[in-house]
Residue frames as a rotation matrix with the C-alpha (Angstrom) as fourth column:
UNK 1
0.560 -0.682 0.471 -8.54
0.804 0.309 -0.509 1.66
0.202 0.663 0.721 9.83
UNK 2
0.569 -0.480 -0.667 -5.87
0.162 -0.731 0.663 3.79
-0.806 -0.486 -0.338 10.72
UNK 3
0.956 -0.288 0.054 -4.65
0.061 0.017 -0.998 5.07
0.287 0.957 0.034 7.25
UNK 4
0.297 -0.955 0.012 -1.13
-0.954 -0.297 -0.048 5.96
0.049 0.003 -0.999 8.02
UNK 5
-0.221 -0.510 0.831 -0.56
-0.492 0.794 0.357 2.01
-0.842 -0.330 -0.427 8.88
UNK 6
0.701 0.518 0.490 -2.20
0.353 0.344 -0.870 1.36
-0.619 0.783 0.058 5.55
UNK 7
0.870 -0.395 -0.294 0.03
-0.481 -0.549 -0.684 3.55
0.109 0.737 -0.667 3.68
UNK 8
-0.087 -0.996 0.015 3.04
-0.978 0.089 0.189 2.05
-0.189 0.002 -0.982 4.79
UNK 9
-0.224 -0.248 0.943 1.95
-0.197 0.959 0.205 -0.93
-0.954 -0.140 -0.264 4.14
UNK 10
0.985 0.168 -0.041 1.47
-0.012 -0.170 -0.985 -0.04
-0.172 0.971 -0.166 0.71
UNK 11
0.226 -0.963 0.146 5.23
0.710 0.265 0.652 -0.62
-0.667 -0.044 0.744 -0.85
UNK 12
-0.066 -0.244 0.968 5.05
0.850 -0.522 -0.074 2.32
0.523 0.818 0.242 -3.23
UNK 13
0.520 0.562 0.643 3.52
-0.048 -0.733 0.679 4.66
0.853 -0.384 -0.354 -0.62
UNK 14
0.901 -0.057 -0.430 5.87
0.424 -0.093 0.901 3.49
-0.091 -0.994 -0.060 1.59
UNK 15
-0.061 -0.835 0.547 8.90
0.998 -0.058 0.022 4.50
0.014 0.547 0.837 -0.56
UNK 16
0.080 0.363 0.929 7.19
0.500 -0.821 0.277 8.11
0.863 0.442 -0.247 -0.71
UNK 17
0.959 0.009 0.282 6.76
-0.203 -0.673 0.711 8.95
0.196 -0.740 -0.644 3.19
UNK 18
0.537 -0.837 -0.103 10.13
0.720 0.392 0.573 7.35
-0.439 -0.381 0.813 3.81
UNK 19
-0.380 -0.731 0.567 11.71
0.860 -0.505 -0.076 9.97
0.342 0.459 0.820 1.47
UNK 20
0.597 0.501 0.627 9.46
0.116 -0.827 0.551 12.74
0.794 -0.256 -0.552 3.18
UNK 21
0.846 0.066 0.530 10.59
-0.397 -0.586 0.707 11.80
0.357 -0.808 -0.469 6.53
UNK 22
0.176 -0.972 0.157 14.57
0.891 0.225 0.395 11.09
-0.419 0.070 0.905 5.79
UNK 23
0.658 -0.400 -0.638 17.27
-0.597 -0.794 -0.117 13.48
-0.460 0.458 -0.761 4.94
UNK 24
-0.410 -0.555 0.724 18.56
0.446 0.571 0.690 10.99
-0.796 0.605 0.013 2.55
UNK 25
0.638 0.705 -0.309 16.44
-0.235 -0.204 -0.950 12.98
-0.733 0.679 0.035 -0.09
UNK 26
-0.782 -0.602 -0.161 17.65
0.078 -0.352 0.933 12.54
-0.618 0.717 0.322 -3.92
UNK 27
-0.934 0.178 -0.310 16.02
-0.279 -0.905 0.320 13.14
-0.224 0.386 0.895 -7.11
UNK 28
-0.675 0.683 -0.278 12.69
0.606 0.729 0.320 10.88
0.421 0.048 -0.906 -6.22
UNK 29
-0.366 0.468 -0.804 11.75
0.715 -0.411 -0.565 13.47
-0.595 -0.782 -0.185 -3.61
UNK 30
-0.443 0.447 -0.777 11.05
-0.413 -0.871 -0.266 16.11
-0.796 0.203 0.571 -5.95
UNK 31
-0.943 0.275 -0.186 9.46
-0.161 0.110 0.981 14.47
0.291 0.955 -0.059 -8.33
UNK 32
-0.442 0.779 -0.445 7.34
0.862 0.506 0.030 13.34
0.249 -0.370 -0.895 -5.89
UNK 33
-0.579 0.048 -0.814 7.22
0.358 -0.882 -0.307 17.22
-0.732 -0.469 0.493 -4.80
UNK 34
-0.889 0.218 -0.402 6.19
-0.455 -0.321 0.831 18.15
0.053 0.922 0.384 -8.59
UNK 35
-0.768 0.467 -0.438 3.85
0.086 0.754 0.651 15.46
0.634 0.462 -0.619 -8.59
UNK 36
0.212 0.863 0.458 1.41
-0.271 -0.399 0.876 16.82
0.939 -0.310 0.149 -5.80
UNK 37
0.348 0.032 -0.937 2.70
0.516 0.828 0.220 14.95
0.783 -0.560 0.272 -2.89
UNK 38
-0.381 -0.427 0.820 2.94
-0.585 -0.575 -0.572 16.33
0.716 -0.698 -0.031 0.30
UNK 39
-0.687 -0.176 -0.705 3.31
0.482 0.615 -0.624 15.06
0.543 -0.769 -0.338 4.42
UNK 40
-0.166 0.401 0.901 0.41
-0.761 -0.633 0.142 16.43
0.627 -0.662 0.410 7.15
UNK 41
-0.006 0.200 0.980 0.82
-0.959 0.277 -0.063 14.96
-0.284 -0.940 0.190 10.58
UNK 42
-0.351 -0.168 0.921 2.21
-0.421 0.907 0.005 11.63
-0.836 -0.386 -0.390 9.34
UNK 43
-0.043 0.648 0.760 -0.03
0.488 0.678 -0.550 11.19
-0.872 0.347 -0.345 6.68
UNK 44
-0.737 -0.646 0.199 0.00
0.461 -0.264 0.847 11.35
-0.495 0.716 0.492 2.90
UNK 45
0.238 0.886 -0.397 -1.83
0.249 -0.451 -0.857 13.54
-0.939 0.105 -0.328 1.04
UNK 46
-0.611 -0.707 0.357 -1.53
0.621 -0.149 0.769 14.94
-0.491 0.691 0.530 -2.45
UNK 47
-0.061 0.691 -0.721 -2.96
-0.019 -0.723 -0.691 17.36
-0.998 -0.028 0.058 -4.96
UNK 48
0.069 0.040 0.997 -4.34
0.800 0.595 -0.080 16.74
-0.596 0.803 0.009 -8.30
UNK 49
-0.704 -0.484 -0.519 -3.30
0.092 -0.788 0.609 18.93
-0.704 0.381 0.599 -11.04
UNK 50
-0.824 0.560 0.085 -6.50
0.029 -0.108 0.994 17.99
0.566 0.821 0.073 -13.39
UNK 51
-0.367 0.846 -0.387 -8.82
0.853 0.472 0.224 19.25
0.372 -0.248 -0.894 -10.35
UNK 52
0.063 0.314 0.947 -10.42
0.382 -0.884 0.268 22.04
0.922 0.346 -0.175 -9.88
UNK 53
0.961 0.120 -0.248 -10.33
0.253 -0.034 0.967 21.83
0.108 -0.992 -0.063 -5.80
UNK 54
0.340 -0.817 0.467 -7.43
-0.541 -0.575 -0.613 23.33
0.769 -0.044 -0.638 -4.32
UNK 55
0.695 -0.121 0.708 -7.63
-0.710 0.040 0.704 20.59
-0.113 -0.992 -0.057 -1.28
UNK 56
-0.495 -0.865 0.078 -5.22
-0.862 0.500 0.084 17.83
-0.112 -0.026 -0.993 -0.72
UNK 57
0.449 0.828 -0.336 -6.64
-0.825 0.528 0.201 14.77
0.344 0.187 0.920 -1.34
UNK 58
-0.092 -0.491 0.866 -5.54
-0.558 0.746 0.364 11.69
-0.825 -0.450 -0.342 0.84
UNK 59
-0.728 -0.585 -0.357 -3.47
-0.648 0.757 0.081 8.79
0.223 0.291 -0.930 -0.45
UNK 60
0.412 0.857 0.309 -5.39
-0.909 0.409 0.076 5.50
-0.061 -0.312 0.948 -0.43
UNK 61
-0.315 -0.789 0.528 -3.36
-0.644 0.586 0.492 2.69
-0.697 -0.185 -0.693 -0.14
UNK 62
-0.730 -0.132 -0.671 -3.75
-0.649 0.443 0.619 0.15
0.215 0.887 -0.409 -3.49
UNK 63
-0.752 0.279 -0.597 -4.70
0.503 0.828 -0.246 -3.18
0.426 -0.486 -0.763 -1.31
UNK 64
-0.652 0.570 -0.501 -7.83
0.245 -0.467 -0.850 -0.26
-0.718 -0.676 0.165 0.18
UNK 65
-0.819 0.342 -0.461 -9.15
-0.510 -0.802 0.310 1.44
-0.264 0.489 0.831 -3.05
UNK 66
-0.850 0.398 -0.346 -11.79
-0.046 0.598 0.800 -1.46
0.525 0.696 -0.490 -3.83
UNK 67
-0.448 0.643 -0.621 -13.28
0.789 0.611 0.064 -1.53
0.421 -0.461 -0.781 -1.26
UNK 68
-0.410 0.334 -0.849 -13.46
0.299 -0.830 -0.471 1.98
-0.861 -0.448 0.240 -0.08
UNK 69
-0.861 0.331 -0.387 -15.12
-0.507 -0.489 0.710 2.63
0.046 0.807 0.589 -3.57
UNK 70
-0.592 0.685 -0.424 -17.46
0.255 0.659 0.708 -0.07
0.764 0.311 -0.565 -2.90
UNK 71
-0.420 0.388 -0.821 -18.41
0.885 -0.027 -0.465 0.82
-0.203 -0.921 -0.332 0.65
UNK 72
-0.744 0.259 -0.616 -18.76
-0.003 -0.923 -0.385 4.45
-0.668 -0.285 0.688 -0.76
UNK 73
-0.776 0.444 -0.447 -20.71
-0.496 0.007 0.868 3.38
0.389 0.896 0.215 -4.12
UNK 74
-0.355 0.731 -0.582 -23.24
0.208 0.669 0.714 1.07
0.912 0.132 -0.389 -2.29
UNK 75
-0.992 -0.121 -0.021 -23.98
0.092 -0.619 -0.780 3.09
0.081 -0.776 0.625 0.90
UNK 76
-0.269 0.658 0.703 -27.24
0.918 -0.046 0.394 4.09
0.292 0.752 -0.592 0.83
UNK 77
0.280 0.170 -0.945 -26.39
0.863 -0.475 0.171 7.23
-0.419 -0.864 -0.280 1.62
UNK 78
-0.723 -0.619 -0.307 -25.08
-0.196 -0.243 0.950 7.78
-0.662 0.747 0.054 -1.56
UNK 79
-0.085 0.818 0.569 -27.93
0.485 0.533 -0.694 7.59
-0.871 0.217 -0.442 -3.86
UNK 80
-0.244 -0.148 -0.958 -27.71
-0.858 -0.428 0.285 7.98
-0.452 0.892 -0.022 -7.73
UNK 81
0.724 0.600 0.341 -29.43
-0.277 0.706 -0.652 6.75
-0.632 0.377 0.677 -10.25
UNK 82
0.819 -0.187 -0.542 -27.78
-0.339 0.604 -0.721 4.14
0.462 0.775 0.431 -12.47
């Protein structure tokens, strides 16, 4: 999966990098700025204000998040009880 082609194919996520990587900015871009959102090498990323980590945490595209929760929850590489 090549996440950047995922994101854009996400219609909310694509509204976000499109205002990253346009000088059409108006007052969406900073909110999105406020809101944690930021561009590395193509690809969205953001930071959570109610986490202790200081890293960026990638975007997951909507139409992705089920399944990448399932693939990580049932792994067995992931092991926890209950």
């Amino acid at each position: 999966m090549e996440i950047r082609e995922e994101q854009l194919k996400d219609e909310d996520l694509r509204k976000i990098i499109h205002y990253f990587e346009n000088d059409d900015k108006d007052v969406n871009h900073a909110n999105w700025l406020e809101g944690g959102y930021l561009m590395n090498q193509g690809v969205l990323y953001r930071y959570s204000h109610d986490s202790e980590s200081e890293e960026a945490q990638l975007v997951v595209p909507s139409h992705e998040r089920d399944k990448i929760l399932k693939e990580r929850h049932d792994s067995p590489n992931v092991a926890h009880y209950g």
